[in-house]
C-alpha positions as CSV (number, residue, x, y, z in Angstrom):
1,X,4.6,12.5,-10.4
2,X,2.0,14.6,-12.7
3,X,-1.3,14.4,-14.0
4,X,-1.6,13.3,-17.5
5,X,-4.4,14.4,-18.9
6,X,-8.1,16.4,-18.5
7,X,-8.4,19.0,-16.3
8,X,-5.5,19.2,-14.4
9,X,-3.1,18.4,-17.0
10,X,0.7,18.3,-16.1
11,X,0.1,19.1,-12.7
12,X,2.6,17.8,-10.2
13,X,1.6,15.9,-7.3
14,X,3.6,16.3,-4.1
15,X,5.3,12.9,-3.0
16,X,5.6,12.1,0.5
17,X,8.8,10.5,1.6
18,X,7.1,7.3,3.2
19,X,8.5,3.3,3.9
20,X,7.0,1.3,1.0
21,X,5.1,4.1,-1.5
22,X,6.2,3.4,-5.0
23,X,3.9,5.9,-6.5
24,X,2.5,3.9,-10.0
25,X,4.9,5.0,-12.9
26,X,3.4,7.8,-15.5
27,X,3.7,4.9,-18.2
28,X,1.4,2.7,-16.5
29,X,-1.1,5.2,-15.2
30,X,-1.5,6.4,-19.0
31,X,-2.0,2.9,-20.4
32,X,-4.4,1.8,-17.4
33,X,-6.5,4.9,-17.9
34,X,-6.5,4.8,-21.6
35,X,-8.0,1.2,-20.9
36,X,-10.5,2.4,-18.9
37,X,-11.4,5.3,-21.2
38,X,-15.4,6.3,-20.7
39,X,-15.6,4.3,-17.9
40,X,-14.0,6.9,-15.7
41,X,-16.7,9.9,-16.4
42,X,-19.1,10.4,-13.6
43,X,-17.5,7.1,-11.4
44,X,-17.3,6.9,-7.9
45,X,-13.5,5.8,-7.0
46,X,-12.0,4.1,-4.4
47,X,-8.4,4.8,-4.3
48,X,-7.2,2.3,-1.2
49,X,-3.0,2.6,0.0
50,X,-3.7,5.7,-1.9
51,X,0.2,7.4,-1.4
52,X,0.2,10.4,-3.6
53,X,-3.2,9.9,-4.8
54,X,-1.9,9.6,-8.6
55,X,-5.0,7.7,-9.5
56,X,-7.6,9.3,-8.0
57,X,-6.6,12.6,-8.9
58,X,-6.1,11.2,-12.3
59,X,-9.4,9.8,-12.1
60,X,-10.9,13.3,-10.9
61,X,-9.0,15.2,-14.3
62,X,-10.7,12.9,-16.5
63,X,-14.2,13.5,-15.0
64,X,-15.0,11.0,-12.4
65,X,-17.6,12.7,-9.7
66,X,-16.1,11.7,-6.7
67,X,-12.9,9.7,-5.1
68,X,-12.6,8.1,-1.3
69,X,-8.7,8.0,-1.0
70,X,-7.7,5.5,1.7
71,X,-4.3,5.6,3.3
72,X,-3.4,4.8,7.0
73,X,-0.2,7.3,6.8
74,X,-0.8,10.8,8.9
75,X,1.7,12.5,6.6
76,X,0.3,11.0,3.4
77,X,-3.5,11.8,4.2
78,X,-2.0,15.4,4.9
79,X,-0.1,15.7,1.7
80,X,-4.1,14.4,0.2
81,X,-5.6,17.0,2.1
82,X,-2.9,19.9,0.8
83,X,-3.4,18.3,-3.1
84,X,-7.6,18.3,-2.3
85,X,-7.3,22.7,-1.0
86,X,-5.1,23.6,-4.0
87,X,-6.9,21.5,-6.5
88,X,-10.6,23.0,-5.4
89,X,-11.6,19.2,-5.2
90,X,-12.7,19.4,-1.5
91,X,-16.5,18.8,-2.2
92,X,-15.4,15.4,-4.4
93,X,-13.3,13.8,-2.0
94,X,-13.2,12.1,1.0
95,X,-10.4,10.8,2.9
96,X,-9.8,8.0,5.5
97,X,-6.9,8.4,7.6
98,X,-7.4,4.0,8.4
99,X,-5.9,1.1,7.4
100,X,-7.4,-0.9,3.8
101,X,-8.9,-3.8,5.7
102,X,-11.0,-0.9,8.4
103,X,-11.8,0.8,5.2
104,X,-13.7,-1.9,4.0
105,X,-15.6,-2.8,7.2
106,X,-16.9,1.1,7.3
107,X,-17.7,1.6,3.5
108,X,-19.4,-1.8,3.9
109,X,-21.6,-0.4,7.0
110,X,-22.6,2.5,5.1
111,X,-23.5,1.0,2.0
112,X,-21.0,3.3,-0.3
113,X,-21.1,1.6,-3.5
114,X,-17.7,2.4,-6.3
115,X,-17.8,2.2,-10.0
116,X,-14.0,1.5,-9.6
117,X,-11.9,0.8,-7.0
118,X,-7.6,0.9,-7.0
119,X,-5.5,-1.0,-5.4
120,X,-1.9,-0.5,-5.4
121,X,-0.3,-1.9,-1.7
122,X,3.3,-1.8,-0.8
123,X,4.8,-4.9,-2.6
124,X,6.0,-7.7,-0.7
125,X,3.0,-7.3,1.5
126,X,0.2,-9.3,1.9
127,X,-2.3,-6.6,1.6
128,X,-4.0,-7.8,-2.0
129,X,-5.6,-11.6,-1.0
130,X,-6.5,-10.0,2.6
131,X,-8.5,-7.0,1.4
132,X,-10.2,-8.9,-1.9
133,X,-10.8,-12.3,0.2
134,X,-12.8,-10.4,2.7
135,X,-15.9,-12.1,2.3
136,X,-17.7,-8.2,2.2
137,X,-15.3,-6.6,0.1
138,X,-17.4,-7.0,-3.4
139,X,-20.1,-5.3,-1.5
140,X,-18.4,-2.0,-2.2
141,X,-19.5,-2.7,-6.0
142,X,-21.5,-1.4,-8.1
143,X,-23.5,-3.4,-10.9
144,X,-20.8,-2.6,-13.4
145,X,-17.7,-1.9,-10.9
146,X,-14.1,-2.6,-11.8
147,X,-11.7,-3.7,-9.5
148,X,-8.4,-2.7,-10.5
149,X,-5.0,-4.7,-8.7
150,X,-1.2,-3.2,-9.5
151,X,1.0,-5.5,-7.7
152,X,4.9,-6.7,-7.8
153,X,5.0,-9.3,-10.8
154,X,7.2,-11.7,-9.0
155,X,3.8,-12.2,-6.4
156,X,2.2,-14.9,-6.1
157,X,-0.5,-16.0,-8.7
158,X,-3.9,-14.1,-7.4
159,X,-7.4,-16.4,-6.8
160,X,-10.4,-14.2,-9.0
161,X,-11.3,-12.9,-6.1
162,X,-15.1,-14.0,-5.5
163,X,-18.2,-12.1,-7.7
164,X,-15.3,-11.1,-10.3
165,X,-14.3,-12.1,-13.8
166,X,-10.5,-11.2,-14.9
167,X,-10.9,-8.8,-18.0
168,X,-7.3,-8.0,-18.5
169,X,-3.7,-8.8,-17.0
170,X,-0.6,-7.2,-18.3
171,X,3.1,-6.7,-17.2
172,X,4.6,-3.0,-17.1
173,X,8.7,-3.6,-16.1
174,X,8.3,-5.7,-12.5
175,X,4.8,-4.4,-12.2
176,X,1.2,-6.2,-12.9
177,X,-1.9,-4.4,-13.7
178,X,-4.9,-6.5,-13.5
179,X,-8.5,-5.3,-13.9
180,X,-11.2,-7.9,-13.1
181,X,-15.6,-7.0,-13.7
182,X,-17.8,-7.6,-11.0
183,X,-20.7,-9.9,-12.3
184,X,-23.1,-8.1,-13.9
185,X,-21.2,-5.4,-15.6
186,X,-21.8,-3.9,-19.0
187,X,-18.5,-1.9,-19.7
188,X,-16.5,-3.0,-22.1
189,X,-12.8,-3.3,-22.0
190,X,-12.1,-4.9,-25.0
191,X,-10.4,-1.6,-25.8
192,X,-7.7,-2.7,-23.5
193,X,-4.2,-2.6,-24.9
């Protein structure tokens, strides 16, 4: 697993050997942030079941200000916290050693607001609808915040989750990638390939 691009180009990302990460593939990372393109300078990030933290340190390499990685593993948060002290990235990120759904409820109570936020649960879980049907979930938005879903293809179809509109769906291998707008945005993603 390695950074693709900005800052910390080619840098490989230490992969914690953990029941159910299936860190997102290179491939897909590359055309996901590709899509995104300007949308990632100066964001605020929320990288929940963040694993190895391939996004969000991604995100960080191609200038987004900050990243809240989420992840209720000991041994993954500590891998984060390793990746955060060798990267000098300490004063950008924040980590919460919780699970997705207590995340939520604390973010919520203190009113942090995310340009984009990453979701990427074990598959075969249940995680998806139960963090996006959480009736405060969109509050983590910003105006213009993306919510971006990578889930097992074979899943079940996924309701818009409320206070979204889908802007892009696409299969990579067994995997789905699906970006959706929280009302009110102004990005673009017709770029989306």
């Amino acid at each position: 697993m390695r950074i693709i691009a900005g800052r910390f180009k080619g840098l490989r990302l230490p992969s914690p050997r953990t029941q159910g990460m299936r860190p997102t593939t290179d491939r897909v990372r590359e055309a996901l942030f590709s899509s995104l393109g300007s949308a990632v300078k100066g964001s605020r990030v929320l990288d929940l079941f963040a694993g190895t933290g391939a996004f969000g340190f991604e995100a960080l390499s191609r200038g987004a200000a900050s990243v809240i990685f989420v992840d209720d593993d000991r041994q993954v948060t500590h891998s984060l916290v390793e990746t955060c002290d060798a990267l000098q990235v300490v004063d950008q990120v924040r980590i919460l050693s919780v699970s997705a759904d207590q995340a939520v409820r604390q973010l919520t109570d203190s009113e942090e607001r995310f340009s984009i936020a990453f979701l990427d649960p074990p598959y075969g879980t249940e995680w998806v609808p139960k963090v996006v049907c959480n009736p405060v979930f969109a509050d983590l938005f910003a105006p213009d915040g993306l919510l971006i879903i990578e889930r097992e293809d074979k899943a079940p179809e996924l309701a818009i989750p409320a206070g979204f509109s889908q802007e892009f769906g696409r299969k990579y291998g067994d995997t789905r990638v699906e970006i959706f707008r929280y009302e009110g945005a102004d990005i673009s993603l017709s770029s989306l390939k």
